[in-house]
KEBA-491959 format. One record per residue (C-alpha): residue in three letters; chain; x, y negated, z. Coordinates in steps of 0.1 Angstrom, whole numbers, plus 2048, in hexadecimal, padded with zeros to 3 digits. Example, Ala and Ser with C-alpha at 12.3 -4.5 7.8 and 13.67 -1.06 7.14 Angstrom:
R   residu   chaine     X     Y     Z
R      Ala        A   87B   82D   84E
R      Ser        A   889   80B   847
END
This chain:
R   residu   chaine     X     Y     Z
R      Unk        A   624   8E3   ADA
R      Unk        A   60B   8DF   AF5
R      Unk        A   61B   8C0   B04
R      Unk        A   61E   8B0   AE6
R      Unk        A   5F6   8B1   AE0
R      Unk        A   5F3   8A6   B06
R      Unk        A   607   889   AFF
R      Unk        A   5F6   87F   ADD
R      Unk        A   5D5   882   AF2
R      Unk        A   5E4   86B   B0F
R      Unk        A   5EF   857   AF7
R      Unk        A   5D2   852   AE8
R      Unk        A   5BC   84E   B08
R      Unk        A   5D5   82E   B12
R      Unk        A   5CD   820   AEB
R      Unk        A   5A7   820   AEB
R      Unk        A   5A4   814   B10
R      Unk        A   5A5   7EF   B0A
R      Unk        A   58A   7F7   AF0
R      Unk        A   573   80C   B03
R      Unk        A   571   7F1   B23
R      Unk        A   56E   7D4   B09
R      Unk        A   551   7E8   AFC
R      Unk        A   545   7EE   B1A
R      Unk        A   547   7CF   B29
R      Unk        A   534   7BA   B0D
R      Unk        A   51F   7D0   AFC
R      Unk        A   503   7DC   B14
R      Unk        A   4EE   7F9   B0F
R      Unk        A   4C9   7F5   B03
R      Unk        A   4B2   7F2   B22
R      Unk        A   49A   80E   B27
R      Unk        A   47C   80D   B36
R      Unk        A   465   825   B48
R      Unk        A   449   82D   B35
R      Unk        A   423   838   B3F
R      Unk        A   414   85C   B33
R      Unk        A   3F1   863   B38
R      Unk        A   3EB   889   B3E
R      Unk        A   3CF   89F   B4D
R      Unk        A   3E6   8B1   B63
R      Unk        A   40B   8B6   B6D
R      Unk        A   424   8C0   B4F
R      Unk        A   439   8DD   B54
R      Unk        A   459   8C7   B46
R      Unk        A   458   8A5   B49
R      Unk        A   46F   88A   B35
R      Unk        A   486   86F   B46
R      Unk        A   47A   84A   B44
R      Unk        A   456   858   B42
R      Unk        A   43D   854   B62
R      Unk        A   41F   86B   B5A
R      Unk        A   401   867   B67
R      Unk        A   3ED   881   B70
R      Unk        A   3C5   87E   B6F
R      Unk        A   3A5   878   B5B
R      Unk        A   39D   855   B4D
R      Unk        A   39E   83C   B69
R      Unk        A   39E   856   B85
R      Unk        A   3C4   85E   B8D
R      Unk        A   3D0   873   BA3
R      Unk        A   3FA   872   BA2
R      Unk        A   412   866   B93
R      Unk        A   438   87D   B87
R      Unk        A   458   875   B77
R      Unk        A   47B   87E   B7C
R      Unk        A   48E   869   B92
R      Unk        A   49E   850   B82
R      Unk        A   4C2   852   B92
R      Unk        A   4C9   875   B80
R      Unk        A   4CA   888   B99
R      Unk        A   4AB   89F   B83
R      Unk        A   491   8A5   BA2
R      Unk        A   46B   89B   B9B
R      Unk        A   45C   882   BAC
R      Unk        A   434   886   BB2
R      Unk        A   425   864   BC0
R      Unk        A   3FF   867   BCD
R      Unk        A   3E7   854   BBC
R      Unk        A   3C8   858   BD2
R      Unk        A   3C6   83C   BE9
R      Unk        A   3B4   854   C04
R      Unk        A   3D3   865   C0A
R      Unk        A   3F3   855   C18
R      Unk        A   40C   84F   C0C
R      Unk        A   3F8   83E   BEC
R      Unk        A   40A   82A   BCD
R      Unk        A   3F6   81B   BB5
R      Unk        A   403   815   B91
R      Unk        A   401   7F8   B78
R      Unk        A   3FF   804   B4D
R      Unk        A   40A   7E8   B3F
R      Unk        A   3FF   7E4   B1C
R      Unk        A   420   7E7   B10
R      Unk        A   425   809   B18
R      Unk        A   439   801   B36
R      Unk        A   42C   806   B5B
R      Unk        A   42C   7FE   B82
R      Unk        A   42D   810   B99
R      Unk        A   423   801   BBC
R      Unk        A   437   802   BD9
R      Unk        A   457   809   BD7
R      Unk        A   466   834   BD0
R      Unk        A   47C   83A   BF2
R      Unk        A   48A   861   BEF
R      Unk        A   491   86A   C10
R      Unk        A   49A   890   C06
R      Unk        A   4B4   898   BE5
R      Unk        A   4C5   874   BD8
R      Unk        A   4B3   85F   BF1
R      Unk        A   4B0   845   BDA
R      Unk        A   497   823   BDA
R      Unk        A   48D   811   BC0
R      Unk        A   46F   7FB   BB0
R      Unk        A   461   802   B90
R      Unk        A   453   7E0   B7E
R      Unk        A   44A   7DC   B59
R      Unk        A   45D   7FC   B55
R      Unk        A   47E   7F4   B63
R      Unk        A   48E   805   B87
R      Unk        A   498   7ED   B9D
R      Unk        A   4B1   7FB   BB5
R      Unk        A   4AE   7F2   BDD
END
């Protein structure tokens, strides 16, 4: 009885192929887009395709998020330009944000990638 079901599941899988690439092919996901968060300090738990930024007012400090290649590590950016390395950031009114220059990992994923108007640009 157990290769029967294995073969209506095969069976199945060969069916809904054609459908699954022509929905894939032609009807793209939603773009999302990186979001800014103002907070006073570092979150415990942070959310994907948000970029918090940590400080009072105008005076920031850093800037977290979880790296956008899923991988799940933090990345913390400096803020302060006295220190180096130093990003800066851009809230757009929007809601989305910059962040300037480019994120290079070189521990975990080593990924690098832009972040403009709220979209990851891959290098």
């Amino acid at each position: 009885m157990r290769w029967l079901s294995a073969l209506l599941v095969e069976a199945w899988n060969l069916v809904s192929f054609p459908a699954r690439w022509v929905r894939s092919r032609w009807i793209k996901p939603k773009p999302q887009f990186f979001r800014s968060a103002r907070v006073e300090d570092m979150p415990d738990s942070l959310k994907s395709l948000t970029v918090y930024l940590c400080g009072e007012g105008e005076n920031l400090w850093a800037a977290a998020m979880i790296c956008p290649c899923g991988c799940g590590d933090v990345i913390q950016l400096n803020l302060l330009k006295q220190a180096s390395p130093c990003w800066s950031v851009v809230d757009h009114p929007d809601g989305t944000v910059t962040v300037m220059p480019s994120v290079w990992r070189e521990k975990g994923c080593r990924i690098h990638f832009f972040i403009r108007q709220g979209r990851v640009e891959w290098c």
